[in-house]
Every structure is written in C-alpha cells, then in structure tokens.
C-alpha positions in Angstrom: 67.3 38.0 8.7 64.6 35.0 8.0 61.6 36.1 6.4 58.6 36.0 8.9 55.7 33.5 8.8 52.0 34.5 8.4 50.1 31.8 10.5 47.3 32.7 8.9 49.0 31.4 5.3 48.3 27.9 5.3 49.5 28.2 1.8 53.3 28.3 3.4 55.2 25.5 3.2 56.3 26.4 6.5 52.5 26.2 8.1 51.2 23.7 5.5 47.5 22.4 5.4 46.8 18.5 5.1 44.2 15.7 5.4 43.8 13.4 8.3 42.5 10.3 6.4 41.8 6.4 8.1 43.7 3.6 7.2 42.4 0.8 5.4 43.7 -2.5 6.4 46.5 -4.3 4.1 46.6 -0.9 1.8 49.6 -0.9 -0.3 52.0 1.4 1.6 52.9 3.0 -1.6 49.0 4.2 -2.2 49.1 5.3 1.4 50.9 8.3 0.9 48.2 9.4 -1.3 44.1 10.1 -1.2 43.9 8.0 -3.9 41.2 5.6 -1.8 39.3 8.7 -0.2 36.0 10.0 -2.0 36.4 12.0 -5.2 35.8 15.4 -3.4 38.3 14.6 -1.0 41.1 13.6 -3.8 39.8 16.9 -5.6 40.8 19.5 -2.7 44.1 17.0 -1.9 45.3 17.6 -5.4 44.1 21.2 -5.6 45.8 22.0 -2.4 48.7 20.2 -2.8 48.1 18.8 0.6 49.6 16.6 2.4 48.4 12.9 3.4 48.7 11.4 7.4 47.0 8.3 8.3 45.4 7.5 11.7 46.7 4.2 13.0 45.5 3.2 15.9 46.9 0.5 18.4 50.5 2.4 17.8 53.7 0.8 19.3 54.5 4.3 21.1 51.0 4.8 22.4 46.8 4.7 21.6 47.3 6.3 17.8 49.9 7.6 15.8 49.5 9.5 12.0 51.7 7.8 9.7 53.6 10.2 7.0 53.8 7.5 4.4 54.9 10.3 1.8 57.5 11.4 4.0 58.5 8.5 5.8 57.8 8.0 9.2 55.0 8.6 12.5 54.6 12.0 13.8 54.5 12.2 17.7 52.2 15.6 17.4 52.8 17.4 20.1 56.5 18.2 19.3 56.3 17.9 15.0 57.9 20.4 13.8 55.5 22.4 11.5 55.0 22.2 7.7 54.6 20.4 4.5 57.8 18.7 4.4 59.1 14.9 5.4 57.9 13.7 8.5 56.8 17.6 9.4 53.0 18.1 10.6 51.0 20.7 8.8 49.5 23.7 10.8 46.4 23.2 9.2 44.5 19.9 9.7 41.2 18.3 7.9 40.0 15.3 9.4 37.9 13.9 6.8 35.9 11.4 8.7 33.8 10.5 11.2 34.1 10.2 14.7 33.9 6.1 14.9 36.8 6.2 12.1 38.9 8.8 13.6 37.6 9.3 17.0 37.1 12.8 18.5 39.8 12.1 21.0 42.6 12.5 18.3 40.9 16.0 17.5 41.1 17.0 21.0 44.5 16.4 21.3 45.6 17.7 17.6 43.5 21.0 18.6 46.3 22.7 21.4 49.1 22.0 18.8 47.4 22.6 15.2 44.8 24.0 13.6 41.8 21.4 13.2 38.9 20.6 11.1 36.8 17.6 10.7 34.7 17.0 7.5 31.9 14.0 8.8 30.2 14.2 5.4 29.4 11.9 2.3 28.0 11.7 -1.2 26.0 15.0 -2.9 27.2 16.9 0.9 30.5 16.1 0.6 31.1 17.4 -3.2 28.6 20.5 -1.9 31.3 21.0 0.9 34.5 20.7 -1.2 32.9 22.6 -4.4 31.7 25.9 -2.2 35.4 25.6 0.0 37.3 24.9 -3.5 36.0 28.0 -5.2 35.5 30.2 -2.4 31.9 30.2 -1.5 31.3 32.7 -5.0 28.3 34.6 -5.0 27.7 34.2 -1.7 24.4 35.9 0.1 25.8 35.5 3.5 26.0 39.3 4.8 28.8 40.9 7.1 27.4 43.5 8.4 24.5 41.4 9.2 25.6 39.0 12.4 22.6 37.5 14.3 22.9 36.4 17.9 20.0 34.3 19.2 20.0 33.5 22.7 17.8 31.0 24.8 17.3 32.5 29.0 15.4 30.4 31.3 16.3 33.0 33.6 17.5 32.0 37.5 20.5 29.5 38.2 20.1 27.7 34.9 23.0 27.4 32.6 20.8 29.7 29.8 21.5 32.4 32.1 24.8 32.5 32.5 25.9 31.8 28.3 23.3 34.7 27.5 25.2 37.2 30.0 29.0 36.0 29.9 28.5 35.3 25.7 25.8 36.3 24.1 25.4 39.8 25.0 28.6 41.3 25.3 29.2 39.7 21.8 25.7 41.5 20.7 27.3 44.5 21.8 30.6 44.2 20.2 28.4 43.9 16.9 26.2 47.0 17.8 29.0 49.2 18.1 30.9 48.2 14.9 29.9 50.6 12.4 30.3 47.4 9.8 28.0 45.8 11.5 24.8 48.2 11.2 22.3 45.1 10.4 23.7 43.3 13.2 20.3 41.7 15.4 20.3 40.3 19.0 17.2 37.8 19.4 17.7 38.3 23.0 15.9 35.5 25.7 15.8 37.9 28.5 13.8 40.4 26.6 11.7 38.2 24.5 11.1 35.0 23.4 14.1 32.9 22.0 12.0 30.4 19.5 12.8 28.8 16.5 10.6 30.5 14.4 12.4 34.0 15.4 15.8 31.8 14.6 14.4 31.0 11.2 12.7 34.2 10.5 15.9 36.5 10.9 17.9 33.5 9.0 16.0 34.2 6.3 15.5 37.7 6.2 19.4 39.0 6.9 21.4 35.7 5.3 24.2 36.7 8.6 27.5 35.8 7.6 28.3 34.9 11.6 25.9 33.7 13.7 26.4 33.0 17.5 23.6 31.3 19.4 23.5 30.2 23.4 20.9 27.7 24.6 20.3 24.0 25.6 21.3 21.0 23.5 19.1 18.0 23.1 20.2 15.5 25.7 17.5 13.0 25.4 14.9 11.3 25.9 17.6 9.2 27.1 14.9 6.0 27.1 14.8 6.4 23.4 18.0 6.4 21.6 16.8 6.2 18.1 15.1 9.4 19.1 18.0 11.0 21.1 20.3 10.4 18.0 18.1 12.1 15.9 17.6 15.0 17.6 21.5 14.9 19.1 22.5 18.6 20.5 19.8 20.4 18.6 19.5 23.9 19.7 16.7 24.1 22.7 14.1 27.2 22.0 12.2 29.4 25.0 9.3 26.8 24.6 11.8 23.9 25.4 11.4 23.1 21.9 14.1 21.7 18.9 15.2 23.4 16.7 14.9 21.8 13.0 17.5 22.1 10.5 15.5 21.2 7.9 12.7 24.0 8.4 16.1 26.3 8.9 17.3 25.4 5.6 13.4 25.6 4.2 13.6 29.1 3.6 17.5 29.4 4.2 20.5 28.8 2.8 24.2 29.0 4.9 26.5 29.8 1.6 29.5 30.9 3.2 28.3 31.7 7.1 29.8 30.2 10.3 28.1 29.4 12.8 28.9 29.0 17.0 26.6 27.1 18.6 27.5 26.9 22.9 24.8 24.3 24.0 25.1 20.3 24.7 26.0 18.1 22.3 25.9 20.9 19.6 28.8 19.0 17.2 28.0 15.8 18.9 29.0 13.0 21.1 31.5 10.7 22.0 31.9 7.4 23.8 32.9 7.0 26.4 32.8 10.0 28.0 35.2 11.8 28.7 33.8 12.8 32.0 32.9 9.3 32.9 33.6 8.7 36.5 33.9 12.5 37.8 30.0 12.7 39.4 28.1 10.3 41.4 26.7 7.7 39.6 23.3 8.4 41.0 23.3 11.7 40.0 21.4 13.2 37.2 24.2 14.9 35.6 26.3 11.4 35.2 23.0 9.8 33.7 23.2 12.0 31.2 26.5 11.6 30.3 26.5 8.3 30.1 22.9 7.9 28.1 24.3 10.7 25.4 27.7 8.1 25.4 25.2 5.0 25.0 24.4 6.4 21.4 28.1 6.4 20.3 30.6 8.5 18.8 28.8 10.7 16.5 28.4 13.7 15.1 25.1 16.3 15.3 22.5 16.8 12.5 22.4 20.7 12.9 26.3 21.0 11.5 26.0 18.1 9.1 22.8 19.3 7.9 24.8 22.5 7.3 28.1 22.2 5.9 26.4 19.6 3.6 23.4 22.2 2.2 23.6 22.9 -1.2 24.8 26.2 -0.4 26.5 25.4 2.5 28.2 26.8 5.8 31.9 27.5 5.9 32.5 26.1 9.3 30.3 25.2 11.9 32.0 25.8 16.1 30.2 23.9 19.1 30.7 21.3 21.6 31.4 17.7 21.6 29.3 16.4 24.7 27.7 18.4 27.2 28.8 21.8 27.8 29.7 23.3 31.5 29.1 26.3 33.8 32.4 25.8 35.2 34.2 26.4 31.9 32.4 30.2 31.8 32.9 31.0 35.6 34.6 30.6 38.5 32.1 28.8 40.7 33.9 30.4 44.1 34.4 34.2 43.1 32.3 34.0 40.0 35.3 35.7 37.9 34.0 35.6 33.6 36.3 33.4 32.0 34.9 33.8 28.5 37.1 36.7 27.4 38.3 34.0 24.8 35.1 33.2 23.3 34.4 36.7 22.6 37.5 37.2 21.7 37.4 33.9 18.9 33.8 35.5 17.2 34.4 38.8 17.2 38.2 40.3 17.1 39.3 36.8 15.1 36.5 35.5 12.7 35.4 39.0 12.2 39.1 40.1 11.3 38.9 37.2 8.5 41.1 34.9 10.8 40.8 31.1 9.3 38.1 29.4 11.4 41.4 27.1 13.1 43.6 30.1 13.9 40.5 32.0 15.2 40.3 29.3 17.8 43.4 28.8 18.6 43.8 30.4 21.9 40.8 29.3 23.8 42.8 25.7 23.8 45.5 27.5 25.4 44.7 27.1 28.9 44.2 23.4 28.8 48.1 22.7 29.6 48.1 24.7 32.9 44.1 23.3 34.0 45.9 19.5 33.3 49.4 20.6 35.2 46.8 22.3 38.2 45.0 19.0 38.5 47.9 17.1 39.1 48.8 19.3 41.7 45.5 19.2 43.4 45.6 15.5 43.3 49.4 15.4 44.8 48.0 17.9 47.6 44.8 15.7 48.0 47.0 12.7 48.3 49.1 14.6 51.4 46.5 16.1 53.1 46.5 15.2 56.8 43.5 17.2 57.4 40.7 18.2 55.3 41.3 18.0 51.9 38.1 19.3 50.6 39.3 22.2 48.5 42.1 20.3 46.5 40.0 17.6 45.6 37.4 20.6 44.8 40.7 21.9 42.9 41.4 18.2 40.9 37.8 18.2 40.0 37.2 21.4 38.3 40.6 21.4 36.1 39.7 18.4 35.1 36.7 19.1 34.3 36.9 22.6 32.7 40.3 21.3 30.3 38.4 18.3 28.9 35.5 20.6 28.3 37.4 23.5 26.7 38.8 20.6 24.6 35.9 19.4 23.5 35.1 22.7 21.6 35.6 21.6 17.8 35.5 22.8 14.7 33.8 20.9 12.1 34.2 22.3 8.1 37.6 23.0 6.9 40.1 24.6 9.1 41.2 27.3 7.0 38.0 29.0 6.3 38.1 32.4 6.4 34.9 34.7 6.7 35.8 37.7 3.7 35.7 41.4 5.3 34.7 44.7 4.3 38.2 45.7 3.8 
C-alpha cells in the first residue's frame, strides 16, 4: 500500500519546495544549478531548505519561457511535470524571487493552476527581514488569531465597493463572529460607518490581527501622472476616496507574522501589457484605464512590499495583479455569488493553518473550464447565422473572468502557514 502524501508537507520529497530564480546571460551552466549568484538571503533559505533551483529562460525553443532544471538536467514543460524534488521533477511549492520585469507575472499566472506559487519582489535590509522572520518562523510573533480584522470600503449603489462588501467581506465577518476562536474578531464595516484609514490603522494597532481581509478600490491613477500613479499603485481607497499609506500603517504597526487579502485594483500590482488589452472599446473608460495602469510597467505595489519587507514583517500578502472585476464575483445575467472560494481560501484554509499556496489553490480551479467555455463561445459566434449576441457575450466574460481569477497572486513565500490554536 503507498504511503499517502500530505500536500500541505512541502518538506516531502514527493511535493518539494524550490526557487524560481532569472538567468543571467553567459552563467556557467555548472553554477546554474545553484543560487550561488542570488542575494545572500536568498542562498540562506536555498541551503536551509534544501530547495531546489529552476531558471526562467525566456525566448524557449518549445514556446515564450521555459524553467531550466540545470541540477537535474533538463526544461520542465509545467503543466504536465511530474511533482517533486527530484531530476527534471517540478516542486509543488514555488518562490519566485524576483520581480515582475525579471520574471514577468505571466509565468506566475500560469505556474499558479498547476503549483503552489509565491513571489518574493524584495531587496537589501527587506529581503534579509523576509527570509530571517520566514526562516525562523515569525518567533515571538504579536500577530493575534482570535483577533482577524475585516475592513470594508461601500460607496453604496451599483459601484463595485458594494458588491465585494456583501459577496466577501461580510459573510467572511460572519464566519469570524461565530468562531468561538475568533472572540476579538472586528468588522470595520462601510455600510454601517465610515471605512477610513485612520479606522484601518487604529484597529491595526490596537488588535495586531493575524488575518486581515479588506475590500475597497485600488489606486488607478491620476493616469496623467505616472510618477504619481506608480507611487500610489493599488493602494487601498478609504470612504473619503482617500489612500491608504503604508508607511503611517506601519507607524504604529507592525505585520510580524499576519497575512493579508487585499480584493481591490492593482492591490499586488501591475503588468504590461494587459492582459485585457483589446476586450473593451478603446474609447471607453474602462480600457483607458487599463492601458494607463500598463503604461507604468510591470510592477509590483508599495502596500505588499512595504509589508513583507517591515522589520517585523507579513507572512504573505494575497491581492490582484491589475484591475479587479464584478464579473469574477457575480453572474452579471442571474446575479448567482461566485465567491464561495474566496471565503472558502480565508477562512476554512488559512484559518485551518493551510500554507498560503495550498490555501489558494482551488480558486484557480475554474480557470481551465472558463478558457475551454470561451473557445466554445467563439466557435458558436463564428457559426452563427443569426444573432450571435449571447456567445460573443459568452467569449467575453470567460475570458475575462479566467484571466482575472488568474491574476490573483500571492506574493511572500508559498508555504507560509498562519499557526492555530490547536
């Protein structure tokens, strides 16, 4: 009888954790195997881990990118690896350490239905916070289970607030409310009062949460000012339409050991181009902002790096690359709540102690059948003799709603693991 295997032990050589490092040009394919040219944190955790090394290469023979196994001896084609530690197998646990212009997001999205992913975007005194808090197991920390905080933004009416405070925000408050671990839990709720940063920051400081769940808007502009957009890239949107600054969070609060999901624009950062380039009118206001946030670059948010690089620092930090949809949280024609998932990821899965990557494992799920329903809907579009209104309605929103629901990444290590009562 074979002896079962724990996903959740990334210890296994059978699931396996690794880093996802760039590759230098004209790097000695011997040192290549090894993290030997990565910063000292990184070569730290690598050897304390016994991890395994994969280069990104791009411009690869068999398509845009490949990860060489220069250890083992050959290029993984991810989707079909076979899991693990050993030659030319891919680990189920994946750290990306670097940023999105090295290793573009589009190499996370596609890792992400297959593996368990993490991307580290960090340097210098951050980094070595990062690794030092992840290597030792966040000791001491303040950050308090029974203590979750959900802080949600409601403009109230049609706008997207609305619909992430209802469909997320408070049925997660509630799942915390009626968990007798949970008797600190707090719910800043927008629809009862006001949704600021300074309530953010005040119950920050005063309850150190060890999971915190937010809903509002992400900074999308001023799109005539990039220097400005960049700076203030996805940060969280208050009731008086106001940003949210890390640094006056971290002021009188540190993360030490919390995660944090953040649903709002832009909340891990952006990409170029976008992803849903071409899918709107030009014109339109919703395409001008997706191709002003693209106009910055690839890059990732100040809120998470400003996090996982604190001296005390957050464990992993969950939010969206790009804007965030409606679509993906309901049905637009019956209105059916499609956010089961995301309830399910904070609350039965991170507060079970669930790695961070397992955790959000099955909200990628879906993304296979949204990609085999658009192609249908295109093929139906294609041999319509009539009106063909509702499949290209139908090739719109798949696409759409599985590039969205891909661009949900985690950013810290993917195997971090919020402790539990018991």
């Amino acid at each position: 009888m074979p002896a079962p295997i724990d996903p959740a032990d990334w210890r296994d050589p059978r699931v396996g954790w690794g880093v996802v490092l760039p590759e230098p040009p004209g790097a000695d394919p011997a040192a290549l195997g090894t993290a030997d040219d990565a910063p000292e944190p990184v070569r730290a955790l690598v050897a304390a881990r016994s991890g395994k090394v994969l280069r990104y290469r791009p411009g690869a023979a068999l398509g845009a990118w490949t990860l060489r196994d220069y250890a083992g001896g050959g290029d993984l084609l991810t989707a079909a690896s076979p899991p693990g530690t050993g030659p030319k197998q891919l680990p189920m646990y994946l750290l990306i350490c670097a940023g999105p212009a090295e290793i573009p997001w589009s190499v996370q999205y596609m890792l992400q239905p297959v593996r368990n992913v993490g991307r580290l975007d960090l340097a210098g005194d951050a980094l070595a916070n990062y690794v030092t808090a992840l290597l030792a197991g966040w000791p001491g920390s303040a950050a308090r289970y029974d203590a979750p905080l959900v802080w949600a933004v409601d403009f109230g009416g049609d706008d997207i607030t609305a619909l992430m405070r209802t469909a997320i925000a408070a049925p997660v408050a509630d799942l915390f409310a009626a968990d007798a671990d949970m008797p600190a839990a707090r719910y800043v709720d927008g629809a009862a009062a006001d949704a600021t940063a300074a309530s953010l920051a005040g119950a920050l400081a005063a309850a150190s949460p060890a999971l915190i769940v937010t809903t509002s808007h992400g900074m999308t502009g001023p799109l005539d000012d990039p220097a400005a957009l960049r700076a203030r890239l996805g940060a969280l949107v208050d009731a008086a339409r106001t940003p949210v600054d890390p640094a006056a969070l971290l002021a009188a609060w540190q993360p030490d050991g919390a995660i944090w999901y953040a649903h709002a624009c832009c909340s891990a950062g952006a990409d170029a181009p976008s992803s849903f380039h071409g899918l709107f009118d030009p014109a339109s206001p919703l395409a001008r902002v997706l191709d002003g946030v693209a106009a910055l670059g690839t890059a990732t948010a100040p809120l998470p790096r400003a996090l996982l690089g604190a001296p005390k620092p957050l464990r992993a930090f969950i939010g969206h690359v790009e804007p965030a949809f409606d679509w993906t949280l309901a049905f637009p024609p019956n209105h059916q709540d499609l956010t089961a998932d995301i309830r399910d990821l904070l609350y039965r899965r991170l507060c079970a102690g669930t790695p961070v990557g397992l955790a959000t494992a099955d909200y990628y799920r879906p993304i296979a059948s949204l990609l085999i329903r658009h192609d249908d809907a295109v093929r139906a579009y294609n041999a319509a003799t009539t009106d063909a209104a509702t499949p290209l309605d139908m090739a719109l929103y798949t696409k759409l709603t599985a590039h969205d629901r891909a661009a949900l990444v985690t950013l810290g290590d993917p195997t971090a693991a919020l402790p539990t009562p018991r």
